[in-house]
N, C-alpha and C positions, 0 to 999 in steps of 0.2 A: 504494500500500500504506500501512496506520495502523499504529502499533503499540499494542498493548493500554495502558493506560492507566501501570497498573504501569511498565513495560516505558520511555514518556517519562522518568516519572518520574527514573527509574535514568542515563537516558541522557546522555551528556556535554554535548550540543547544548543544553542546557537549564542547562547550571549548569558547574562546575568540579566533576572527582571527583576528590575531594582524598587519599582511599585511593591510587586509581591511577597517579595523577600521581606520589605521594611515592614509590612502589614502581619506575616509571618512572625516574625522580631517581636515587635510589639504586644504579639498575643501570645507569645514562647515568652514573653519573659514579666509579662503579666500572671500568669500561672505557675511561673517559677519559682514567685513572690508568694502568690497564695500558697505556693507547697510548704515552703518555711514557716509562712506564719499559723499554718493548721497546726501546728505543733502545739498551740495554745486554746486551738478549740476545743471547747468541752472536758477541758482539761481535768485530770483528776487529783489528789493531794499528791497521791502515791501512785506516781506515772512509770516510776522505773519496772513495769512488770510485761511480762508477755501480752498478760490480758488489754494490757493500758495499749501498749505501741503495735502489739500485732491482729487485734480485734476493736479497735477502737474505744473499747473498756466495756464494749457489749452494750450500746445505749443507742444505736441507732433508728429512728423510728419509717414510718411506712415512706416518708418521700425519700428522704437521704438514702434508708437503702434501696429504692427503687431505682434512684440515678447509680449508687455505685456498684449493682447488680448489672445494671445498664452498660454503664461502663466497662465494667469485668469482661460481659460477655460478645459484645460487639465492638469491636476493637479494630486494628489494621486487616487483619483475617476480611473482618463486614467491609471495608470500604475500598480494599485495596484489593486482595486475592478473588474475593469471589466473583467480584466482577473480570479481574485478569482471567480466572476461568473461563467465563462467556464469552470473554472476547475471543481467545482462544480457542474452545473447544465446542463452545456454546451449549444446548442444554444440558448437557454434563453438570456444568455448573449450578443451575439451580437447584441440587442435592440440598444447599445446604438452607431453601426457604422452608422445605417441609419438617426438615430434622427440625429447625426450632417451634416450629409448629406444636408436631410430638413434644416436645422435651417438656412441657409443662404440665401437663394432666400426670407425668410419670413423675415429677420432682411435688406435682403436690399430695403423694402419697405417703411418700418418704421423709423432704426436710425437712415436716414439723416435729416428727418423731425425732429427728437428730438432733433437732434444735432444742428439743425439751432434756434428750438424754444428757446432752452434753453439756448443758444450762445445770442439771441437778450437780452432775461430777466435773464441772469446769474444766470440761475437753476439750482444748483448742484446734484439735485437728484431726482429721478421720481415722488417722494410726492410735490416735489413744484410743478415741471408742473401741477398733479393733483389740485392740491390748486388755481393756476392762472387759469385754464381751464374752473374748475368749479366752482369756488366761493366757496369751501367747506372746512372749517380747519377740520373736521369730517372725511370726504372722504382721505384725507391728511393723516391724523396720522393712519386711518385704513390699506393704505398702505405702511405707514415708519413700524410699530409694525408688518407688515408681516414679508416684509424686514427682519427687525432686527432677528426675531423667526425662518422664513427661513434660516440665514445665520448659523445660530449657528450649525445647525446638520453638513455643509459643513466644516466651519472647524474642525472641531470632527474628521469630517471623513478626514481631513490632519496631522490630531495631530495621527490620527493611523494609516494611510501609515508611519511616522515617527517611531512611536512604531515597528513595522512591520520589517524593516530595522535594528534598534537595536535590536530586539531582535533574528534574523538570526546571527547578529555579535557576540552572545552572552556576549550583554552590558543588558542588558534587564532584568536578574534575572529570575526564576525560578517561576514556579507557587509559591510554599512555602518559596519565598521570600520575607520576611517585604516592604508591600506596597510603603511605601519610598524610601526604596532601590531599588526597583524592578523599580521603575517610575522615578527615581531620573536622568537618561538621558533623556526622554523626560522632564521631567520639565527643565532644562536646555537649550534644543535645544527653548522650550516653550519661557521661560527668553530671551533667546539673539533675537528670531523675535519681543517678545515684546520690546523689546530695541529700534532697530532698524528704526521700524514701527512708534514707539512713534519720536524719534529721526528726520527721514526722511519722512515721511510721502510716499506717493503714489510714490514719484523719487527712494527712495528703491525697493522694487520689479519691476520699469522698467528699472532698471541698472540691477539687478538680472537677471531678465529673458533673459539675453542675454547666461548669462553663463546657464542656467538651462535648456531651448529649446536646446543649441550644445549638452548638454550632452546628451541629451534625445536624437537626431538624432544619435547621434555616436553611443550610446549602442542599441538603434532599430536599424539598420544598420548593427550591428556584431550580434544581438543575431538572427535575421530572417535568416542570412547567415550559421552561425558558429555551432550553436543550433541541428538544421535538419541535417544538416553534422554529427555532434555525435552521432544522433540518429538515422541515415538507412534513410531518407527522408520523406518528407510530408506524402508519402503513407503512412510509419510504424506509423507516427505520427496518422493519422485520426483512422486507424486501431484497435489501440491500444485503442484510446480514446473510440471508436465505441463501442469495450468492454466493455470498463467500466461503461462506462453510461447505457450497457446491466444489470449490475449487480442490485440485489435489495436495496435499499437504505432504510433509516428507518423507513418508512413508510408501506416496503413490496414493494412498486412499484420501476420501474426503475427508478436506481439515476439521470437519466436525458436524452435529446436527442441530438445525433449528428445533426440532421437537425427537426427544430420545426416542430411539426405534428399536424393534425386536435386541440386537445384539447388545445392548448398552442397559437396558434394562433389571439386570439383577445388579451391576455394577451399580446404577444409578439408587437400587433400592436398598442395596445394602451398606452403600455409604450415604443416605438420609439415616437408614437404621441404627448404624453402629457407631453416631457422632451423636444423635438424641442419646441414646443411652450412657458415651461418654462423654458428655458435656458437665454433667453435676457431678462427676467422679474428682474431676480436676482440683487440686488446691486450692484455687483461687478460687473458684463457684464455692466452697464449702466455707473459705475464712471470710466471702463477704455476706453469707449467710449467718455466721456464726457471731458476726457485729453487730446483728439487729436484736433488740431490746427487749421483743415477745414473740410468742410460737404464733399468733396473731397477724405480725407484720410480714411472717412469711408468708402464709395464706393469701394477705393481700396481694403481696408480691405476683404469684403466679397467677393471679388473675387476672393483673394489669401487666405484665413486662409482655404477652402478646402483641403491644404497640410495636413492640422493638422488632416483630417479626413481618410486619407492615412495613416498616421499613428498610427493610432486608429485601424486600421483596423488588421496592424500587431502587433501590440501588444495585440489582443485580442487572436492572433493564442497561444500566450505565453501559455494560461490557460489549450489547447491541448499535448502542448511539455512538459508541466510540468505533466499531465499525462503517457505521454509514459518514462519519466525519472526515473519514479517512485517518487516522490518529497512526502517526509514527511511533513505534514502539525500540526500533533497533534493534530488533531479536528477544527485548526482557518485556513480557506480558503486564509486569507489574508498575508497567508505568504508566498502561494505556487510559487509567482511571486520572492521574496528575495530570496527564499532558492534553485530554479531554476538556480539562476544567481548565486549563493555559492556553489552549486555541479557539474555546469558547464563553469566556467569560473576557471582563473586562478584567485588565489587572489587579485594579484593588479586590474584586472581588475575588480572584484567584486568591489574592495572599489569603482572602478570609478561608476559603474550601482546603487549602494547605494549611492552615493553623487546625482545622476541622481531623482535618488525617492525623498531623500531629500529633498531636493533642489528647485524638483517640488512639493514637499508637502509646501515650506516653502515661495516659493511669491507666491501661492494665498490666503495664510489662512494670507498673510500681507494685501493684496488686501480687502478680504471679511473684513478684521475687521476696515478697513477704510472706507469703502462705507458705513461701519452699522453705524460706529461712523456720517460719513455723516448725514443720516437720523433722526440718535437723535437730534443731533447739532440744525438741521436747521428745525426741523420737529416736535419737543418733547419739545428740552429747547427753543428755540427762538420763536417758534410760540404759544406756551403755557407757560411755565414759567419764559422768562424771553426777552421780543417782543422786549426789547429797547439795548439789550446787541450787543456790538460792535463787530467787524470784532477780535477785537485780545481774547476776552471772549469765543468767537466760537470758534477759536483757541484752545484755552485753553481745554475748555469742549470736543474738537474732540477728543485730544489727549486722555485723559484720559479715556474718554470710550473706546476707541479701547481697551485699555488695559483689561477693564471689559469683553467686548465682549467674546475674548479668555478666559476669566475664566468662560464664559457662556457654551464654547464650552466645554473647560471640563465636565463640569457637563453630559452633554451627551457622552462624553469616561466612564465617570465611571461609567454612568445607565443604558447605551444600550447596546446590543446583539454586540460585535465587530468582531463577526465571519461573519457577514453577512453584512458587512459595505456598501454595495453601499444604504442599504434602509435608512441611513443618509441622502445620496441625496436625494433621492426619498421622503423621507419623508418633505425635506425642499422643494422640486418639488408641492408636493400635497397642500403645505400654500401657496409659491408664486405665483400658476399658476392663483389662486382666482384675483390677480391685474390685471392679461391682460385686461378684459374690460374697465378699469378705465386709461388702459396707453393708448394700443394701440387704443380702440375705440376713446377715448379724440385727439387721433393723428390725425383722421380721419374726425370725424363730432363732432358735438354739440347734436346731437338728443335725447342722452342717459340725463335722469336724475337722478343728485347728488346724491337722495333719493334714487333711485333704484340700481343705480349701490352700495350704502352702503348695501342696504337688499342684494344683490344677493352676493357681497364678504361676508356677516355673514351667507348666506347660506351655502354658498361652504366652508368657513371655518369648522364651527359645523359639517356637514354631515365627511366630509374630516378626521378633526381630530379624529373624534366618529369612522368612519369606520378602522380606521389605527390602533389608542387603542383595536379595536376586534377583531384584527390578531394578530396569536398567531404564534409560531415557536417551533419547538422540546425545545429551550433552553430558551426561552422565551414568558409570557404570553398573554404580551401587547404589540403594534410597533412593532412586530415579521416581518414585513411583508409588502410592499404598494401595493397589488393586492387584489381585492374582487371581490366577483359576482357583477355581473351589473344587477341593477334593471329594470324587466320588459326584459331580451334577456338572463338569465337565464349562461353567461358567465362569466370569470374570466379577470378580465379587472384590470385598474390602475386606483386606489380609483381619484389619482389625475385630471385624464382627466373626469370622475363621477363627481367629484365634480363642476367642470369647469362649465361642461352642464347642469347642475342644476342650477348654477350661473347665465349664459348666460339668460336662460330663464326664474328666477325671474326677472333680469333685464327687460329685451324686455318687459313682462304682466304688470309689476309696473311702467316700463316709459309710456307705452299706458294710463296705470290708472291715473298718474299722472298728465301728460300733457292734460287729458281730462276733468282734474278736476283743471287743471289751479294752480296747484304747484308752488309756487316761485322759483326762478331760481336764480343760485347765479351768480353771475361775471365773465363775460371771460375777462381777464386782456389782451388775445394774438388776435391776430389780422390775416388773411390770408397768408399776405407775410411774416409773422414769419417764417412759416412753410416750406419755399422753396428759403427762403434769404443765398445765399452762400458768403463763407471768402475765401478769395484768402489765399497760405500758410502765408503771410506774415500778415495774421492776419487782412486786411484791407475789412470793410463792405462797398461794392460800395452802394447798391441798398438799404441804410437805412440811413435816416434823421441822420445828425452827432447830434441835438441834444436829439433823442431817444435813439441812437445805444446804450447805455449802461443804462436800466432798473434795479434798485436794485430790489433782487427777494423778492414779497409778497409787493409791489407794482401796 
């Protein structure tokens, strides 16, 4: 594809747009300010503690969590990949309107039960429920070291929505520009979330996401309107795309379908499938659940964050209109969403849909590296290296790894395929989805045994990660990819939902074996009315003994 002459012109690749960038600037360091000074919102006497810096101190109410749930969960992924998808491959792409669809009738079965268990015994993260449920520090650290492996491709994949953005601005440097230089904005924008995050812990990104969700409505709102107007309307738009995806791609075959056909279809159903069901598995879904104030404000939650899947929805159409625009991409898919909104917007408004991506690149990947820091903390150093260390050592240790975490995530910007970024997710989807037995089943019954539920997540792990390493992609040999045939139906499915049900059913055969063989069982530290004990907003447990109501966790 060319773009009209004009159209160069205007375009970042070509120059520095210095309108945009400064509007950029201005709203980057407008929230940079706010990240600092959340540190004093809602502050508590006795802030040095995990609960205070990595939960917010647990007082969040229906709106705040709603934006920083918001936040968490539509991120550079919503604004950046899944439309680079469409652009690319087209309906393939919109896998990911229905998974969020699903995801909520299934999390409101669940997280008010979590929210209540982990409220009674002050669990800050799915690995302790684990730990308390089943008696298991094994089971425990196997699903904090997902967690943590899981989080890392997810922020990767925020730190190149970022990339993405400068480099449309052209702040970004040039292929044959000195690696330093060329990176030397994102490491920076990198430096001040780590600041921040370190600084403010979890109150940062939910004062953030107030400003990051408006922008994100305004620019969806003007570009679904404003967009189609410039370009003849939705007909010319599909029309256009229709073609394109008629054309041969480098394979020989067509580069892609406007509406998923016979061959694409389990592929297409099993990764809607297996992203709904890991989506609330994740760290960061679980710790900014685990900040709201009542089992109450959950419930609210999943019956309003559906907005957020309306909006998904149109923003997916972006990856079509960036076809019929013509949008230069230069071979990286993930730009075609930046350089859309640089060939048809006016400047200033450009900088504003670039602070927009920013922005939402920049509180969840504060988010994700809290929740990971969470799980080491409480899950790694305290429950193995160091059992007796205090509420302000936690402290300590949280902070710091968060900061590691994001240099995790680098490592995966600069050794994976970044042209195909949504398989960041996907690829952290395929590690994390291995916990669901251990969370949700633990949520529901006792039946399942420690032992088994451990073999069936090493199952689904090894199989998972082995089949992901053997997809290959035009530009890459390894992790090219999270779709394989499915063993025994001869189809092209999502390694990750494979893995699952491999998982599932070591589980079920080994818990029969085991329990028939009379296994030792480890400790349920929780009790029934854990699971369905609600907190009025004000924070008050009617319906639990004043002197249980507060269980230190791993007790």
């Amino acid at each position: 594809m060319t773009l009209p002459s004009s159209a160069l012109a205007a375009s970042g690749t070509d120059g520095v747009n210095g309108v945009a960038l400064t509007v950029f600037i201005l709203f980057f360091v407008a929230v940079t300010v706010m990240g600092f000074l959340a540190a004093r919102w809602r502050k508590a006497e006795q802030s040095a503690n995990l609960d205070e810096w990595g939960l917010g101190g647990r007082s969040f109410g229906t709106w705040v969590t709603w934006f920083l749930l918001g936040g968490d969960l539509y991120t550079a992924y919503t604004f950046v990949a899944v439309p680079a998808a469409i652009y690319a491959a087209g309906a393939s792409g919109f896998f990911a309107v229905p998974y969020t669809i699903l995801v909520y009738p299934l999390i409101f079965t669940f997280l008010p039960r979590l929210w209540s268990v982990s409220h009674r015994h002050g669990y800050v993260t799915t690995s302790d429920f684990v730990r308390g449920r089943f008696g298991s520090k094994g089971l425990s650290l196997a699903v904090a070291l997902t967690g943590i492996l899981a989080t890392m491709p997810y922020i990767a994949l925020q730190l190149v929505g970022i990339q993405a953005v400068l480099d449309v601005m052209g702040v970004g440097g040039g292929e044959n520009t000195n690696w330093f230089v060329k990176d030397l904005p994102l490491l920076i924008a990198f430096a001040v979330l780590a600041a921040y995050t370190y600084s403010s812990g979890l109150r940062a990104p939910a004062l953030i996401a107030f400003v990051k969700d408006g922008l994100i409505y305004l620019v969806i709102a003007v570009a679904i309107i404003y967009i189609p107007i410039k370009l003849g309307g939705f007909d010319a738009i599909f029309h256009e795309a229709g073609k394109a995806f008629a054309e041969p791609g480098p394979t020989g075959k067509p580069r892609g379908e406007l509406a998923s056909g016979p061959t694409n279809q389990w592929a297409y159903a099993t990764l809607a499938l297996g992203s709904a069901l890991a989506l609330f598995m994740y760290p960061h879904s679980i710790t900014a659940t685990l900040s709201s104030r009542s089992r109450n404000v959950i419930r609210r939650n999943t019956t309003i964050l559906p907005l957020y899947s309306l909006m998904l929805g149109f923003l997916a159409l972006l990856g079509f209109m960036a076809i019929k625009a013509g949008t230069e991409t230069h071979g990286n898919a993930q730009l075609a969403i930046p350089q859309l909104f640089e060939d048809m917007f006016p400047s200033w408004f450009s900088g504003v849909a670039f602070a927009a991506i920013g922005i939402g690149a920049l509180v969840p990947a504060a988010i994700m590296s809290i929740a990971a820091a969470n799980l080491f903390t409480r899950n790694v150093y305290k429950d193995f290296l160091k059992p007796a260390a205090t509420p302000e050592q936690e402290h300590k240790v949280a902070k710091l790894v968060s900061l590691l975490v994001k240099v995790g995530a680098l490592v995966f910007v600069l050794t994976m395929d970044k042209t195909v970024a949504i398989n960041f997710q996907l690829l952290g989807g395929i590690w994390i989805l291995q916990t669901m037995p251990a969370l949700v089943g633990g949520l529901f019954t006792r039946w399942f045994h420690r032992w088994a539920l451990l073999a069936g997540w090493a199952v689904g792990m090894i199989y998972g990660t082995l089949a992901a390493y053997g997809v290959a992609s035009p530009t890459q040999a390894h992790f090219g990819g999270s779709n394989a045939e499915i063993p025994g139906i001869g189809q092209i499915g999502y390694i990750g939902l494979t893995a699952f049900v491999l998982n599932v059913v070591v589980t079920l055969v080994l818990t029969v074996a085991l329990r028939a063989l009379k296994a030792p069982e480890g400790a349920d530290e929780t009790s029934p009315g854990d699971y369905t004990a609600d907190v009025g907003d004000k924070g008050v447990t009617p319906d639990l003994p004043p002197a249980t109501a507060d269980v230190p966790a791993g007790h």
